[in-house]
TILUM-940539 format. One record per residue (C-alpha): residue in one letter; residue number from 1; x, y, z. Coordinates in steps of 0.001 Angstrom, whole numbers, plus 500000, padded with zeros to 6 digits. Layout:
BEGIN
<aa = A; i = NUM; u = X; v = Y; w = Z> .
...
***
This chain:
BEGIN
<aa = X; i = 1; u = 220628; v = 177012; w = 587756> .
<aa = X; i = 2; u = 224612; v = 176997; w = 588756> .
<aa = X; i = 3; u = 226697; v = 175183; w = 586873> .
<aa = X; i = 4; u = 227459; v = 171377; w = 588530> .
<aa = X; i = 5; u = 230895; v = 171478; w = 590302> .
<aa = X; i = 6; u = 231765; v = 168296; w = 587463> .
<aa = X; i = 7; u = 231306; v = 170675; w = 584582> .
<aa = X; i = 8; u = 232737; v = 173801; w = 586316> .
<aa = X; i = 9; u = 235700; v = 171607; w = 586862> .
<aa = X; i = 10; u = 235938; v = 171027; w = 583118> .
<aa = X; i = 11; u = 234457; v = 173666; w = 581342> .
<aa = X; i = 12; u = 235849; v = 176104; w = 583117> .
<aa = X; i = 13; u = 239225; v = 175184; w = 583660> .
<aa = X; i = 14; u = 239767; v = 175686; w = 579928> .
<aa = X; i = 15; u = 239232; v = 179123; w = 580887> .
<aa = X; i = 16; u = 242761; v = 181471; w = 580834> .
<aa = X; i = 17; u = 243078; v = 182881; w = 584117> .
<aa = X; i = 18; u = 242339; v = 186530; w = 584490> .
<aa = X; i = 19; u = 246319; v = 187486; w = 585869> .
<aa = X; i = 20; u = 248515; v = 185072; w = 583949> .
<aa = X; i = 21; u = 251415; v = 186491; w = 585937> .
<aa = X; i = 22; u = 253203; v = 183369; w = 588221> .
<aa = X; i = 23; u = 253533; v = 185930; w = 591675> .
<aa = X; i = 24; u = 250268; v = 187727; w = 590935> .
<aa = X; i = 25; u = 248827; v = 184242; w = 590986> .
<aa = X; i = 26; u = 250478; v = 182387; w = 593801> .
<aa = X; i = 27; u = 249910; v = 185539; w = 595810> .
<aa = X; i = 28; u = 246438; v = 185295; w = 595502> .
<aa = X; i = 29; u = 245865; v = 181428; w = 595871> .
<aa = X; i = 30; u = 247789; v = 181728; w = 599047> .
<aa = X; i = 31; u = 245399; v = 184796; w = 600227> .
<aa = X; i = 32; u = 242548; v = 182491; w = 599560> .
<aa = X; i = 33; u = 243967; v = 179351; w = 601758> .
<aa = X; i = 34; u = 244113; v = 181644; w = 604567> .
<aa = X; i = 35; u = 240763; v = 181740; w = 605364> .
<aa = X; i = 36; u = 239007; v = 179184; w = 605834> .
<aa = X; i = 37; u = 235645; v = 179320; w = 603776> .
<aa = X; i = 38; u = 233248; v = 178325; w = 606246> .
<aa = X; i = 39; u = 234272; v = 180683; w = 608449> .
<aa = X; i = 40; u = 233343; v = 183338; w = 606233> .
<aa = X; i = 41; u = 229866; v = 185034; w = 605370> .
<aa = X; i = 42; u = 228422; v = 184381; w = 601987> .
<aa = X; i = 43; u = 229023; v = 187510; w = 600770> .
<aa = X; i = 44; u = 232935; v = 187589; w = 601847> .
<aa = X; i = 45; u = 232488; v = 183849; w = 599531> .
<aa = X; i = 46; u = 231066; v = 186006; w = 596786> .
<aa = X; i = 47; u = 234030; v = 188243; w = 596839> .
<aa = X; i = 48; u = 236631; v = 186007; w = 596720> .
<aa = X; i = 49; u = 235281; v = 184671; w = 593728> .
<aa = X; i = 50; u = 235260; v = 187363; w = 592075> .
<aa = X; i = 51; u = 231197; v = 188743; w = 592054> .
<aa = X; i = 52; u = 230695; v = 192603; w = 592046> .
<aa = X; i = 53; u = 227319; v = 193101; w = 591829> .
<aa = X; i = 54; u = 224878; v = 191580; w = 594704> .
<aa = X; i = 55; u = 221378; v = 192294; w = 593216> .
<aa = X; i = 56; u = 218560; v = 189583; w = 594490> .
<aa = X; i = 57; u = 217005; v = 189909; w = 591219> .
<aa = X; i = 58; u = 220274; v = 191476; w = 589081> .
<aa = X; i = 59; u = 220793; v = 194003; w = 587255> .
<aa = X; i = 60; u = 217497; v = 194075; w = 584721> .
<aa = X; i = 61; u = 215736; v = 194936; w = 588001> .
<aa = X; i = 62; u = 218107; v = 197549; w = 589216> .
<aa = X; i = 63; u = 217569; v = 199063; w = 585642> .
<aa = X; i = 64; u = 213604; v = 199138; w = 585851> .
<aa = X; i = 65; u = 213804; v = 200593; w = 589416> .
<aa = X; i = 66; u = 215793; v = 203441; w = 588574> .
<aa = X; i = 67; u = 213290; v = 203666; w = 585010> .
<aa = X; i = 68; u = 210562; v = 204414; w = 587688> .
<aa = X; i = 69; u = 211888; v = 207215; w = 589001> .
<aa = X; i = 70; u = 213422; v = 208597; w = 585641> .
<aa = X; i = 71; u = 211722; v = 211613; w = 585565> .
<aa = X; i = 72; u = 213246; v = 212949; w = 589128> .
<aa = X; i = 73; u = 216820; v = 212227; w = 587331> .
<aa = X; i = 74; u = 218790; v = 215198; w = 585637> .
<aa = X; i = 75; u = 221639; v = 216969; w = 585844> .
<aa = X; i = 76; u = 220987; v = 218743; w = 589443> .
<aa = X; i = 77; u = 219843; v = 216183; w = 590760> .
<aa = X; i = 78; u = 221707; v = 214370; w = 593996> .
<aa = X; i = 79; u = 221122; v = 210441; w = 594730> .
<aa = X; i = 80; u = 222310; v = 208568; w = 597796> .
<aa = X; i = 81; u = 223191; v = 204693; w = 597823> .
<aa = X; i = 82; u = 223608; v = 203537; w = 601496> .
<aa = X; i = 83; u = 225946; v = 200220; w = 601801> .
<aa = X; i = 84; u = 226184; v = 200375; w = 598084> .
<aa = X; i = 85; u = 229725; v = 198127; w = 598402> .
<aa = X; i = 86; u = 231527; v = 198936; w = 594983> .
<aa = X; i = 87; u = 228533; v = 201324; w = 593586> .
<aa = X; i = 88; u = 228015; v = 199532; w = 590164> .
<aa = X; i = 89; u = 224377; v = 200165; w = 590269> .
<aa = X; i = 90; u = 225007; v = 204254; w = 591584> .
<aa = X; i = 91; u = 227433; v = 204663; w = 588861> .
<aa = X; i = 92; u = 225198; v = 203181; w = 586051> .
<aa = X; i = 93; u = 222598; v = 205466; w = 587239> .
<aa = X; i = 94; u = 225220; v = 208362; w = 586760> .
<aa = X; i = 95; u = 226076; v = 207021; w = 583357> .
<aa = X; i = 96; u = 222833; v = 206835; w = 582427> .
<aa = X; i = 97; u = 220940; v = 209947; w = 583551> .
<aa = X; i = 98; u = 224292; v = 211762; w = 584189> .
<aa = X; i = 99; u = 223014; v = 212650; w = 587660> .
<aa = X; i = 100; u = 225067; v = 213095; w = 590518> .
<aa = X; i = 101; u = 225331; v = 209937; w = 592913> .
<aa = X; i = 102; u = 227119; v = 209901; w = 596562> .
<aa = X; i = 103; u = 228297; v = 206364; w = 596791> .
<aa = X; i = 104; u = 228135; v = 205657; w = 600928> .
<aa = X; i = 105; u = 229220; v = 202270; w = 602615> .
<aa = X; i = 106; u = 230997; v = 201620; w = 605920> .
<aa = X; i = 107; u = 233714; v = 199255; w = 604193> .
<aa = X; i = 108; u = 236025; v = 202267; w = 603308> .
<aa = X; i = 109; u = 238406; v = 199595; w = 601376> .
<aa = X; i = 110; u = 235271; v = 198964; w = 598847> .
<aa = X; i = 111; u = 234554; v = 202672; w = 598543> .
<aa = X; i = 112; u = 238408; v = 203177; w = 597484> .
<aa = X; i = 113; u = 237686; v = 200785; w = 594632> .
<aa = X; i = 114; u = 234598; v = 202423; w = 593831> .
<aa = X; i = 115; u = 236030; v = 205488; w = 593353> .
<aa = X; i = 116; u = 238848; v = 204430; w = 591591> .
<aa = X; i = 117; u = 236017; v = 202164; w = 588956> .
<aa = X; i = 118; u = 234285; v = 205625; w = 588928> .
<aa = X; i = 119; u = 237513; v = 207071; w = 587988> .
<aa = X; i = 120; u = 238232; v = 204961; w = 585517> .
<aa = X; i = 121; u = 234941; v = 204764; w = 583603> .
<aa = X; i = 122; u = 235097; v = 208587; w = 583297> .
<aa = X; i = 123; u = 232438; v = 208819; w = 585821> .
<aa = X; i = 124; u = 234426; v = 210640; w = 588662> .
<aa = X; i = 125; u = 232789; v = 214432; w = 588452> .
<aa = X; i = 126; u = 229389; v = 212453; w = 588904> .
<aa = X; i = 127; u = 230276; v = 210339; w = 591229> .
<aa = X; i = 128; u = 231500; v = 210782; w = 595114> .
<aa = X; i = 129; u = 232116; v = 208356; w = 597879> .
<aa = X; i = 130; u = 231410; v = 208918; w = 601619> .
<aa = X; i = 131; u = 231667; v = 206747; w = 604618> .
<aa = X; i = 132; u = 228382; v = 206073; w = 606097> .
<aa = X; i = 133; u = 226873; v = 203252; w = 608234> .
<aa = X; i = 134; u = 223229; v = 203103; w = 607183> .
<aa = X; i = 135; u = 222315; v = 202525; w = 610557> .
<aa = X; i = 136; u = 223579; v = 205721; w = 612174> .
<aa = X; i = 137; u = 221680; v = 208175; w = 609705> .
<aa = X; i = 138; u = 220295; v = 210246; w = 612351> .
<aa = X; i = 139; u = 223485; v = 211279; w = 613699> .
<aa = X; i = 140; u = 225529; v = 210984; w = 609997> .
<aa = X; i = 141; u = 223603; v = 213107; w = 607937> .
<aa = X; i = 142; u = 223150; v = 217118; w = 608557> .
<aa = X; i = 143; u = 219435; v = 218595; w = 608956> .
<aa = X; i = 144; u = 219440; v = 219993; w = 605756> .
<aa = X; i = 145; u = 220913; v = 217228; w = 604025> .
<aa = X; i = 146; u = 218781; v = 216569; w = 601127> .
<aa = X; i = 147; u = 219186; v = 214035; w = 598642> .
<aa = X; i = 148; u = 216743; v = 213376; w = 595594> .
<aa = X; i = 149; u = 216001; v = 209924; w = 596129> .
<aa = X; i = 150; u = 218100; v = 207243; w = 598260> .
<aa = X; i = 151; u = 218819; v = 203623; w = 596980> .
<aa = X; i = 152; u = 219260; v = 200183; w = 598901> .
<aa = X; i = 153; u = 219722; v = 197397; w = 597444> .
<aa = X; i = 154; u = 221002; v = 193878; w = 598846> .
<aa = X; i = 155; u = 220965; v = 195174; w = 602655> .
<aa = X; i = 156; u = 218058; v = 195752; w = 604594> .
<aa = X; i = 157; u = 216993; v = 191555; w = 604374> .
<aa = X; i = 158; u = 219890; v = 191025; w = 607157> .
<aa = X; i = 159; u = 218724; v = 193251; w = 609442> .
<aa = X; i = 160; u = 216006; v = 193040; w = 611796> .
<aa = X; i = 161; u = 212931; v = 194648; w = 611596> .
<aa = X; i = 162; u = 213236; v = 197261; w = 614676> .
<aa = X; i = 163; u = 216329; v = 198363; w = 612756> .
<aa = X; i = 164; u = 214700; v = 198420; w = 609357> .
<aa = X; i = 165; u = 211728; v = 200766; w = 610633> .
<aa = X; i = 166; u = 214931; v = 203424; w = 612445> .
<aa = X; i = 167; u = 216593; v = 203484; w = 609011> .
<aa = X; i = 168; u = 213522; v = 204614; w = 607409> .
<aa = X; i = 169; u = 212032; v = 207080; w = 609941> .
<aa = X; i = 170; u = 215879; v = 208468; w = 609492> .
<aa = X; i = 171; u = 216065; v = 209325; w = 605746> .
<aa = X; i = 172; u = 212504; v = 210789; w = 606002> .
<aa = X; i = 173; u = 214477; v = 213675; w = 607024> .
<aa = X; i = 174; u = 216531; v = 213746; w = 604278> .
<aa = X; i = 175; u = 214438; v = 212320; w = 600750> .
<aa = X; i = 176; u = 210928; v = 212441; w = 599402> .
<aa = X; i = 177; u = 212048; v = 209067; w = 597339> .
<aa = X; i = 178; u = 213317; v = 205870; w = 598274> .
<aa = X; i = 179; u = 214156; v = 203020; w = 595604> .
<aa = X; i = 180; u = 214406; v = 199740; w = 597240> .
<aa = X; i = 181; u = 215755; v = 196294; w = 595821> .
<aa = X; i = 182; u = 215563; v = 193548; w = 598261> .
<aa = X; i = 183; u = 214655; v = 189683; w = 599091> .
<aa = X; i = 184; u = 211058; v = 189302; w = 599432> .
<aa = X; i = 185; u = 208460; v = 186033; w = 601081> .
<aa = X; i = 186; u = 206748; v = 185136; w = 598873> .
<aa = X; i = 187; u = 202797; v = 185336; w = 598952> .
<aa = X; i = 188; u = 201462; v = 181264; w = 600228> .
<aa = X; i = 189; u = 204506; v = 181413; w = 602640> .
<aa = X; i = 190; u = 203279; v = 180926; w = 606707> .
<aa = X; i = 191; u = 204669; v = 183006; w = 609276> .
<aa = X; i = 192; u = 205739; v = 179552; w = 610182> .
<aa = X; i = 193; u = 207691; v = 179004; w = 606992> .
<aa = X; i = 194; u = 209331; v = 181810; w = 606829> .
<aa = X; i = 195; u = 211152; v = 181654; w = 610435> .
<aa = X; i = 196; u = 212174; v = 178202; w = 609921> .
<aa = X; i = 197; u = 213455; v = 179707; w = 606045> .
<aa = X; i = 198; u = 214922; v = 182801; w = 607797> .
<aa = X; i = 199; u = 217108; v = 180382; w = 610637> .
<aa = X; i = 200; u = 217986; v = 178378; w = 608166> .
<aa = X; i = 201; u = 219376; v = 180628; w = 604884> .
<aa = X; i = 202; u = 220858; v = 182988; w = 607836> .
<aa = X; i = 203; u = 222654; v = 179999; w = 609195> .
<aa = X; i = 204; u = 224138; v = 179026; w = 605405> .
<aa = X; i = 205; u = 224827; v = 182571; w = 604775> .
<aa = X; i = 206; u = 226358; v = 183480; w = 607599> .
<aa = X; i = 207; u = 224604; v = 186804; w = 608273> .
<aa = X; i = 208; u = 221326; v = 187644; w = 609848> .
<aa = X; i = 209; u = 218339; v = 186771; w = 607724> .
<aa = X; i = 210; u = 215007; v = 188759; w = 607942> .
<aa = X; i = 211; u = 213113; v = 189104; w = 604678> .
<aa = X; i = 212; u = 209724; v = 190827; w = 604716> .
<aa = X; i = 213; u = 206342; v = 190005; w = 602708> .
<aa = X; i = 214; u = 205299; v = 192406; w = 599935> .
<aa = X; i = 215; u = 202147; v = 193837; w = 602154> .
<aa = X; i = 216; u = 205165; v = 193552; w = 605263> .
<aa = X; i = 217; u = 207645; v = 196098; w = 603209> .
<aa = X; i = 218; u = 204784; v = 198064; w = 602200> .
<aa = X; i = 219; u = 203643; v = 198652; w = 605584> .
<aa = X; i = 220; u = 207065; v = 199757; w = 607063> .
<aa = X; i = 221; u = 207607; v = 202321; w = 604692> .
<aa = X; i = 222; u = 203984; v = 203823; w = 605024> .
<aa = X; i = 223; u = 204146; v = 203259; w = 608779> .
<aa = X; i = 224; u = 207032; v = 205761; w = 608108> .
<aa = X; i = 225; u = 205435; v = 208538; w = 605880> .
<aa = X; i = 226; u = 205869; v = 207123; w = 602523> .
<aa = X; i = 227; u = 203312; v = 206337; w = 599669> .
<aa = X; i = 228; u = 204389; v = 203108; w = 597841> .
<aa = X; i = 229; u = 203783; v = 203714; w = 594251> .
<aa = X; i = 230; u = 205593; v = 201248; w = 591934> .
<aa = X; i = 231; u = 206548; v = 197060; w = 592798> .
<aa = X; i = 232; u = 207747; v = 193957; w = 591049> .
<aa = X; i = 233; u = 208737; v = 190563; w = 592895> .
<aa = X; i = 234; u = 210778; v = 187945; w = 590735> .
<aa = X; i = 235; u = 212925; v = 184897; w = 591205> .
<aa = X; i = 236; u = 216213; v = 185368; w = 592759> .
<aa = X; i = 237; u = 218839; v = 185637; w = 590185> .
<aa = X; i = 238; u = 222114; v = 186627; w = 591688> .
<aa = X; i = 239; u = 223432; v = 183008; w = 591580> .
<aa = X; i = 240; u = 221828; v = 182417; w = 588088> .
<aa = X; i = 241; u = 224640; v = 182361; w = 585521> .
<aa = X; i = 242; u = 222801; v = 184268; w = 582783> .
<aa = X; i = 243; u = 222668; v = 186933; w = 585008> .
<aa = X; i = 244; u = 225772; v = 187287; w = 586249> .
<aa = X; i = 245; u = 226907; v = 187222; w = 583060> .
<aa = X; i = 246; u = 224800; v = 190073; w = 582605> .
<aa = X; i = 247; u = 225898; v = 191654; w = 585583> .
<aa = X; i = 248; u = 229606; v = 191027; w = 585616> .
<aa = X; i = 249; u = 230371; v = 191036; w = 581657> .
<aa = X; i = 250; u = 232566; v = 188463; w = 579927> .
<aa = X; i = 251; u = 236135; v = 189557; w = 581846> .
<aa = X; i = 252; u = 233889; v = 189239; w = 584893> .
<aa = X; i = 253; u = 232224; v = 185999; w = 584182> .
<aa = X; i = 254; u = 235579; v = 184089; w = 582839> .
<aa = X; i = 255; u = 236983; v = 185392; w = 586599> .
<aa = X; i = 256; u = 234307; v = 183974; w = 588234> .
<aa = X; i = 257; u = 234932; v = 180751; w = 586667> .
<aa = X; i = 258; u = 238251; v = 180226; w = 586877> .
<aa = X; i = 259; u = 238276; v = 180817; w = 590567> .
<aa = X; i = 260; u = 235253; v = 178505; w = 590805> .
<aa = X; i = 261; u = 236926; v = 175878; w = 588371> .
<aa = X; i = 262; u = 240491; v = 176260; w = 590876> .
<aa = X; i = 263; u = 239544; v = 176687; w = 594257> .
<aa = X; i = 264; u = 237495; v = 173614; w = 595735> .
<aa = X; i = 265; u = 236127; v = 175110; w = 598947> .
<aa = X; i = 266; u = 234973; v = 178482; w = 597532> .
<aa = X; i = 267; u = 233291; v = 175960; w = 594464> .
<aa = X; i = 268; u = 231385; v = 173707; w = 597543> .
<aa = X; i = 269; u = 230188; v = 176497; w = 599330> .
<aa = X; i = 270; u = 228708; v = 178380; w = 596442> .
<aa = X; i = 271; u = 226856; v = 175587; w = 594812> .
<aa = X; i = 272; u = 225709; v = 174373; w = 598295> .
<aa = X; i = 273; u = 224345; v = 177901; w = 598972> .
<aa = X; i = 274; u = 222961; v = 177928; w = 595378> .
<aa = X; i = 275; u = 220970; v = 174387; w = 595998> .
<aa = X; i = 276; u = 219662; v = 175798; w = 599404> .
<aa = X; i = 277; u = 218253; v = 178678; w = 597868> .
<aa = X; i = 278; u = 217019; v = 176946; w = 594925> .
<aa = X; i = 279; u = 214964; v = 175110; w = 597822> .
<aa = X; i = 280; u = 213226; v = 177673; w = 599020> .
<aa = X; i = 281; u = 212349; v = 179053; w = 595584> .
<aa = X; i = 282; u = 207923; v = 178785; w = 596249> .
<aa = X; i = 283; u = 209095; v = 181225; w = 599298> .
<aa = X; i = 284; u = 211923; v = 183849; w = 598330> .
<aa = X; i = 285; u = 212211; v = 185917; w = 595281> .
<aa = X; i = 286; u = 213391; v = 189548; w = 595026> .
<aa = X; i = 287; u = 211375; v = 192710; w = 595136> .
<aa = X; i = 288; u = 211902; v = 195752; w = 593833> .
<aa = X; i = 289; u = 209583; v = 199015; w = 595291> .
<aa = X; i = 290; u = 209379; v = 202832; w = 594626> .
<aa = X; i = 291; u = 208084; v = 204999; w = 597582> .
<aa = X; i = 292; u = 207612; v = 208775; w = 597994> .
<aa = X; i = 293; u = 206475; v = 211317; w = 600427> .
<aa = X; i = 294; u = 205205; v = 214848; w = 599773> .
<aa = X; i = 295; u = 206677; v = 216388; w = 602415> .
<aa = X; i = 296; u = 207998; v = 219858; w = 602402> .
<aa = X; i = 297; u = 210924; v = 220911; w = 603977> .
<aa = X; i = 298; u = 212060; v = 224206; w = 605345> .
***
């Protein structure tokens, strides 16, 4: 559960800001006013205060999806994350396996500051950035563009289905593997529920909305010639604090909370957003599936 906005206010504004410089500061308070947080999508929200890794079920899951498909990681081998924002969960993979990982987004601005993390973690002859919009993989990606396995994680829920089902008929083309980490309905959930869920948490979010079942993602990437082999579903966890302190570290976490401890509207809309999802908590959770395809290329 998210910490009440009473003790955020003062637990965690004991905490030393991150930039104790006075023009650092006032520069970014002022950026923040700008906007106007309810005019901004959740995950713009997230930003602000200071999140870097979106994972429906964090980063423990991210972990045991790539652990699933350890065996296809080495040295030669080539992995594609599409929208993968600031690539934390590409470059752990790279850390990890020491694997080569193409970190591809359409938000150039978050692929400059993935490549300069990757730089700075000693990760940057592993790891590559390339602008890509998921949704134009047909005409992005050559014909004998071939990539190991292909992650998503945190992007496919806010798209429709019709657009779900192009993106994967597109990267059969291009992978026999695709690692998914995504929000899931759960099983007990009517079709009925789940719309009125779906209007409702895009509405809050700000974004479109369009989780699938278990048996629903399975279908879509069978429909499209690949083999499920490996799931989990969980609770959602990317608003639980444990986990974000698992995901973002200390620096990360004490960021987090001093922007949530100093900036009112960014503090309402998260712990709204938090209690709204904590609603729906018998119908969401996060899944996390491995699918291949023995295909053969030329």
């Amino acid at each position: 559960m998210l910490l009440p906005s009473s003790w955020v206010v003062t637990a965690f504004s004991a905490v030393t800001p991150p930039n104790n410089k006075p023009t650092t500061a006032t520069s970014k308070t002022a950026s923040i006013k700008k906007t106007k947080t309810d005019k901004l999508n959740f995950h713009q929200v997230l930003q602000r205060v200071g999140k870097t890794v979106f994972r429906p079920g964090g980063s423990q899951a991210t972990e045991i999806l790539h652990a699933w498909a350890a065996a296809d990681f080495h040295p030669n081998s080539v992995v594609l994350e599409l929208s993968a924002g600031l690539g934390t969960g590409g470059m752990a993979l790279a850390d990890q396996y020491k694997c080569h990982v193409v970190l591809s987004d359409r938000d150039t601005s978050r692929l400059d500051q993935a490549a300069q993390m990757a730089k700075e973690r000693g990760l940057d002859d592993l790891v590559q950035v390339r602008p890509l919009d998921m949704r134009t993989i047909d005409t992005s990606l050559a014909g004998d563009e071939h990539y190991d396995a292909v992650i998503v994680e945190a992007s496919l829920t806010h798209m429709p289905t019709a657009v779900k089902t192009k993106i994967f008929a597109d990267l059969h083309a291009h992978t026999k593997q695709v690692l998914l980490h995504e929000i899931v309905v759960l099983d007990g959930t009517t079709p009925e529920q789940a719309s009125a869920i779906g209007r409702e948490v895009g509405s809050s979010l700000g974004v479109g909305f369009h989780p699938l079942t278990l048996g629903e993602w399975t279908d879509l990437l069978e429909q499209n010639g690949y083999q499920v082999t490996h799931t989990q579903c969980g609770p959602l966890q990317f608003l639980n604090p444990i986990h974000i302190l698992q995901d973002e570290g200390l620096g990360g976490m004490g960021k987090i909370a001093w922007n949530l401890a100093t900036h009112a509207d960014l503090r309402q809309r998260v712990l709204s957003t938090k209690q709204m999802m904590e609603s729906h908590r018998d119908h969401l959770g996060y899944i996390i599936l491995r699918a291949t395809t023995t295909t053969e290329w030329p």
